[in-house]
DRENTORKOL-3810 file (N, C-alpha, C; in nm, 4 decimals):
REM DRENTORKOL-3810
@n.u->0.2075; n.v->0.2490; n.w->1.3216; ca.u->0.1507; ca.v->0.1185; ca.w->1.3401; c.u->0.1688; c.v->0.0322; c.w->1.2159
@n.u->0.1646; n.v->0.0659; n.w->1.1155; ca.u->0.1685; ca.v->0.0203; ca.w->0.9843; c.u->0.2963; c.v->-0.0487; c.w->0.9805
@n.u->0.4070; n.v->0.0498; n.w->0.9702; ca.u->0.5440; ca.v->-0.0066; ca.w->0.9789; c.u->0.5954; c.v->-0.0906; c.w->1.1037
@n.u->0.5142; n.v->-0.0950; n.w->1.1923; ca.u->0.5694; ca.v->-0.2484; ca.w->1.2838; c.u->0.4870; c.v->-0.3075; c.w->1.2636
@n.u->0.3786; n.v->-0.3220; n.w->1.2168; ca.u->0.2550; ca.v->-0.4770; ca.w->1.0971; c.u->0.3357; c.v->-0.5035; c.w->1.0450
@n.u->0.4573; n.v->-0.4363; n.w->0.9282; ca.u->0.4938; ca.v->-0.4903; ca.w->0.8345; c.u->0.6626; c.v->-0.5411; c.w->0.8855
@n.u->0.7343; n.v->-0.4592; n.w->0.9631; ca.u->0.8995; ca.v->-0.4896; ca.w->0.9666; c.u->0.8968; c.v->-0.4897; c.w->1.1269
@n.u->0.8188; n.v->-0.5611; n.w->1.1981; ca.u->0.8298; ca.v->-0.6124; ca.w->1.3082; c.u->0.8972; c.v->-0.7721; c.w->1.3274
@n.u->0.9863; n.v->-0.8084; n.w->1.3633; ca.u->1.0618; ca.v->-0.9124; ca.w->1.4294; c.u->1.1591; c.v->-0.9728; c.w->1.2546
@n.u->1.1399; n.v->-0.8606; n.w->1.1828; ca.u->1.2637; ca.v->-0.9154; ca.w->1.0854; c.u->1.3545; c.v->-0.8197; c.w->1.0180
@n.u->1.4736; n.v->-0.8472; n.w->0.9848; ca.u->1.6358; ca.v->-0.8073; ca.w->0.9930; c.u->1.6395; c.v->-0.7899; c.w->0.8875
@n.u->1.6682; n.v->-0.6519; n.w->0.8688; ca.u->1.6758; ca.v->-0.6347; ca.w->0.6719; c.u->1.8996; c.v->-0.6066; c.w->0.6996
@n.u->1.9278; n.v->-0.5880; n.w->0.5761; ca.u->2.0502; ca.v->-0.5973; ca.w->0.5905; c.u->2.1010; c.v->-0.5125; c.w->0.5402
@n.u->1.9680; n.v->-0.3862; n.w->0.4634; ca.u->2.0114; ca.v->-0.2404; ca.w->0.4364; c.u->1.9210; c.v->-0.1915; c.w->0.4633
@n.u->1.9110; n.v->-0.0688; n.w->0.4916; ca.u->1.7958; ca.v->0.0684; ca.w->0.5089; c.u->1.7184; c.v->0.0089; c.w->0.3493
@n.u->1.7428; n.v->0.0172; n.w->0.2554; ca.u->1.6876; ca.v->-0.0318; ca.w->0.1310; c.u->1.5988; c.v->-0.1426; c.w->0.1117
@n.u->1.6648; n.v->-0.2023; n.w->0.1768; ca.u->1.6141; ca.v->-0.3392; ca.w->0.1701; c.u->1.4569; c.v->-0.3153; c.w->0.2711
@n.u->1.4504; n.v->-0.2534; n.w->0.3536; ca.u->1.3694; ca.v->-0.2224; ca.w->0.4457; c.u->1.2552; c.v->-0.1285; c.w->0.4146
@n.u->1.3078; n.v->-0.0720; n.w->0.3587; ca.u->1.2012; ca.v->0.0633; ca.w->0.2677; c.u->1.1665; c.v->-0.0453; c.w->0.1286
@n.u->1.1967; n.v->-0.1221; n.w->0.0626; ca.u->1.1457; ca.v->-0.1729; ca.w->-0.0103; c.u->1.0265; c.v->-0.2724; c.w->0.0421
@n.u->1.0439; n.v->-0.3391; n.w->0.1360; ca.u->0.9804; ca.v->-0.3860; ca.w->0.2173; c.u->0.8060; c.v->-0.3524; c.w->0.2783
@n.u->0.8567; n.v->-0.2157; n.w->0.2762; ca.u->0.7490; ca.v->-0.1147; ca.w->0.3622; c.u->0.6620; c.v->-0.0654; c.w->0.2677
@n.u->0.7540; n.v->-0.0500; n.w->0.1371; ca.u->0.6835; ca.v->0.0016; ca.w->0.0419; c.u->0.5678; c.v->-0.0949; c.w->-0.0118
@n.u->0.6126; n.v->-0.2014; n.w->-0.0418; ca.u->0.5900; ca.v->-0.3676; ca.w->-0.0723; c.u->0.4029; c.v->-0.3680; c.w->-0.0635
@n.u->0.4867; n.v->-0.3872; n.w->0.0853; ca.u->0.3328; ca.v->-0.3452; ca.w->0.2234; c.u->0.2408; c.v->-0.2723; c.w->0.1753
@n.u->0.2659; n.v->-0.1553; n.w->0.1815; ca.u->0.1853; ca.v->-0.0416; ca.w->0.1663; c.u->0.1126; c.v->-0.0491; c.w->0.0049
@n.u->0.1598; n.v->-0.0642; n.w->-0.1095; ca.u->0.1099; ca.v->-0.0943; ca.w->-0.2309; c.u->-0.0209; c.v->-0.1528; c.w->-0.1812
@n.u->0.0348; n.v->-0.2902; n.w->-0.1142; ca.u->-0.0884; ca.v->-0.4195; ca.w->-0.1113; c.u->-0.1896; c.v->-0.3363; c.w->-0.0568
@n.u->-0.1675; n.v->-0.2964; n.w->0.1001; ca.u->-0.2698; ca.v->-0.2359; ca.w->0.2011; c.u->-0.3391; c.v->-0.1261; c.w->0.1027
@n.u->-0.3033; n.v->-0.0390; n.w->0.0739; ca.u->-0.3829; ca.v->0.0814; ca.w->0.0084; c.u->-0.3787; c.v->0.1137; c.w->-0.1428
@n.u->-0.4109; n.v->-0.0231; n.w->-0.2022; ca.u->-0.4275; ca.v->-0.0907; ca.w->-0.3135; c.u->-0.4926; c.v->0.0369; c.w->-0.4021
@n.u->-0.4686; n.v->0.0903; n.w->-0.4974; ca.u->-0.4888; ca.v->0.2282; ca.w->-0.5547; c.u->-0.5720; c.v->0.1894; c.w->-0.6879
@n.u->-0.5273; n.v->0.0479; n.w->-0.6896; ca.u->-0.5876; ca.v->-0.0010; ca.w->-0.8439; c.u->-0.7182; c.v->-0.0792; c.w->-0.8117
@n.u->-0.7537; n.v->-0.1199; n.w->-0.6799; ca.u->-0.8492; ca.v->-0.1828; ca.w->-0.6296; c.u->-0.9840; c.v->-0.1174; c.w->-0.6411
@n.u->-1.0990; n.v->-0.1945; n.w->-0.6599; ca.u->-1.2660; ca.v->-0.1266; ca.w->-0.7433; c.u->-1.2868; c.v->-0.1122; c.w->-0.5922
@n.u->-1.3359; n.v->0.0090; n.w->-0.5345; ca.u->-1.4432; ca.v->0.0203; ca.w->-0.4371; c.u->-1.5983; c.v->0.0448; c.w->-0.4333
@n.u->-1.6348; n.v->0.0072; n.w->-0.3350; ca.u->-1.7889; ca.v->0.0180; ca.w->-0.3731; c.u->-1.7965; c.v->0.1295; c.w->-0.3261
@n.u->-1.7398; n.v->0.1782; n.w->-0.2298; ca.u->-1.8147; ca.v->0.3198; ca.w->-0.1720; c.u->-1.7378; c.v->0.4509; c.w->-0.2668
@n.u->-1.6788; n.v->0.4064; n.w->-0.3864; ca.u->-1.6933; ca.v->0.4879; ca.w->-0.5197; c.u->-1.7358; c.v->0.4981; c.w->-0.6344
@n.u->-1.8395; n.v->0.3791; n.w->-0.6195; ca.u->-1.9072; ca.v->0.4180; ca.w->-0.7506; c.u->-1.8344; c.v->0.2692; c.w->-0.8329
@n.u->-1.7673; n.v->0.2094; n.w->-0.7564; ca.u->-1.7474; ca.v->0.0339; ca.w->-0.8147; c.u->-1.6176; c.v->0.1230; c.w->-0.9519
@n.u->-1.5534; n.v->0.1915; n.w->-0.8612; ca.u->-1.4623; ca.v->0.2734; ca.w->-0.9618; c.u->-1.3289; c.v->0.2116; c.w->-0.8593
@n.u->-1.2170; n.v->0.1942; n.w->-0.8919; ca.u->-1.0945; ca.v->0.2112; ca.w->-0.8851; c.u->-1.0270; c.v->0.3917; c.w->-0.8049
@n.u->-0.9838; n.v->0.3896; n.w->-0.6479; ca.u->-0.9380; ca.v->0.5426; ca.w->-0.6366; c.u->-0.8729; c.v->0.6309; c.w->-0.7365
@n.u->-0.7666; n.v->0.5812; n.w->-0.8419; ca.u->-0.7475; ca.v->0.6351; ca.w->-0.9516; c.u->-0.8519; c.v->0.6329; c.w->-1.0412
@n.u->-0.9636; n.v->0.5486; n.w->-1.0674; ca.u->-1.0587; ca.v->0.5936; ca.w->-1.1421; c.u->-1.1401; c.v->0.7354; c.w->-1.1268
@n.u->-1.1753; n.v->0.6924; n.w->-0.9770; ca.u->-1.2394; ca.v->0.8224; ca.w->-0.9454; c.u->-1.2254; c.v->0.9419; c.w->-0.9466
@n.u->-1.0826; n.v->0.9290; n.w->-0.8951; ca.u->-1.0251; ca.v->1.0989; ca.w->-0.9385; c.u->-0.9725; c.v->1.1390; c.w->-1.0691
@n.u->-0.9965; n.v->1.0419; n.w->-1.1831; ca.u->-0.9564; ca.v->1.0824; ca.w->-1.3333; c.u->-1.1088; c.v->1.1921; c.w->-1.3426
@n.u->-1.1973; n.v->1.0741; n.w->-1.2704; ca.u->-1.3655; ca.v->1.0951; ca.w->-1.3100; c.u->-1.4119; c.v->1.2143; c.w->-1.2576
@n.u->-1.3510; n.v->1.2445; n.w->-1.1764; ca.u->-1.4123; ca.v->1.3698; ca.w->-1.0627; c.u->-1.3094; c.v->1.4581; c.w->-1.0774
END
């Protein structure tokens, strides 16, 4: 589902170009550097340095 949110109705012009794309996506969506509250107002890499 993820990958037709993101490379649905557009034409990449390499496999590369397309996986960069997806990757792009995915950074933003499951943002690793982003503070959550339901951790402690920690960052997911924070938390697991912490834990």
């Amino acid at each position: 589902m993820v990958k037709s949110e993101c490379l649905r109705g557009r034409v990449f012009a390499t496999r590369a170009e397309a996986n960069l794309a997806l990757f792009e996506y995915l950074d933003g969506f499951y943002n690793s550097r982003r503070i959550q509250k339901r951790l402690g107002y920690l960052s997911p890499i924070e938390f697991e340095e912490k834990h």
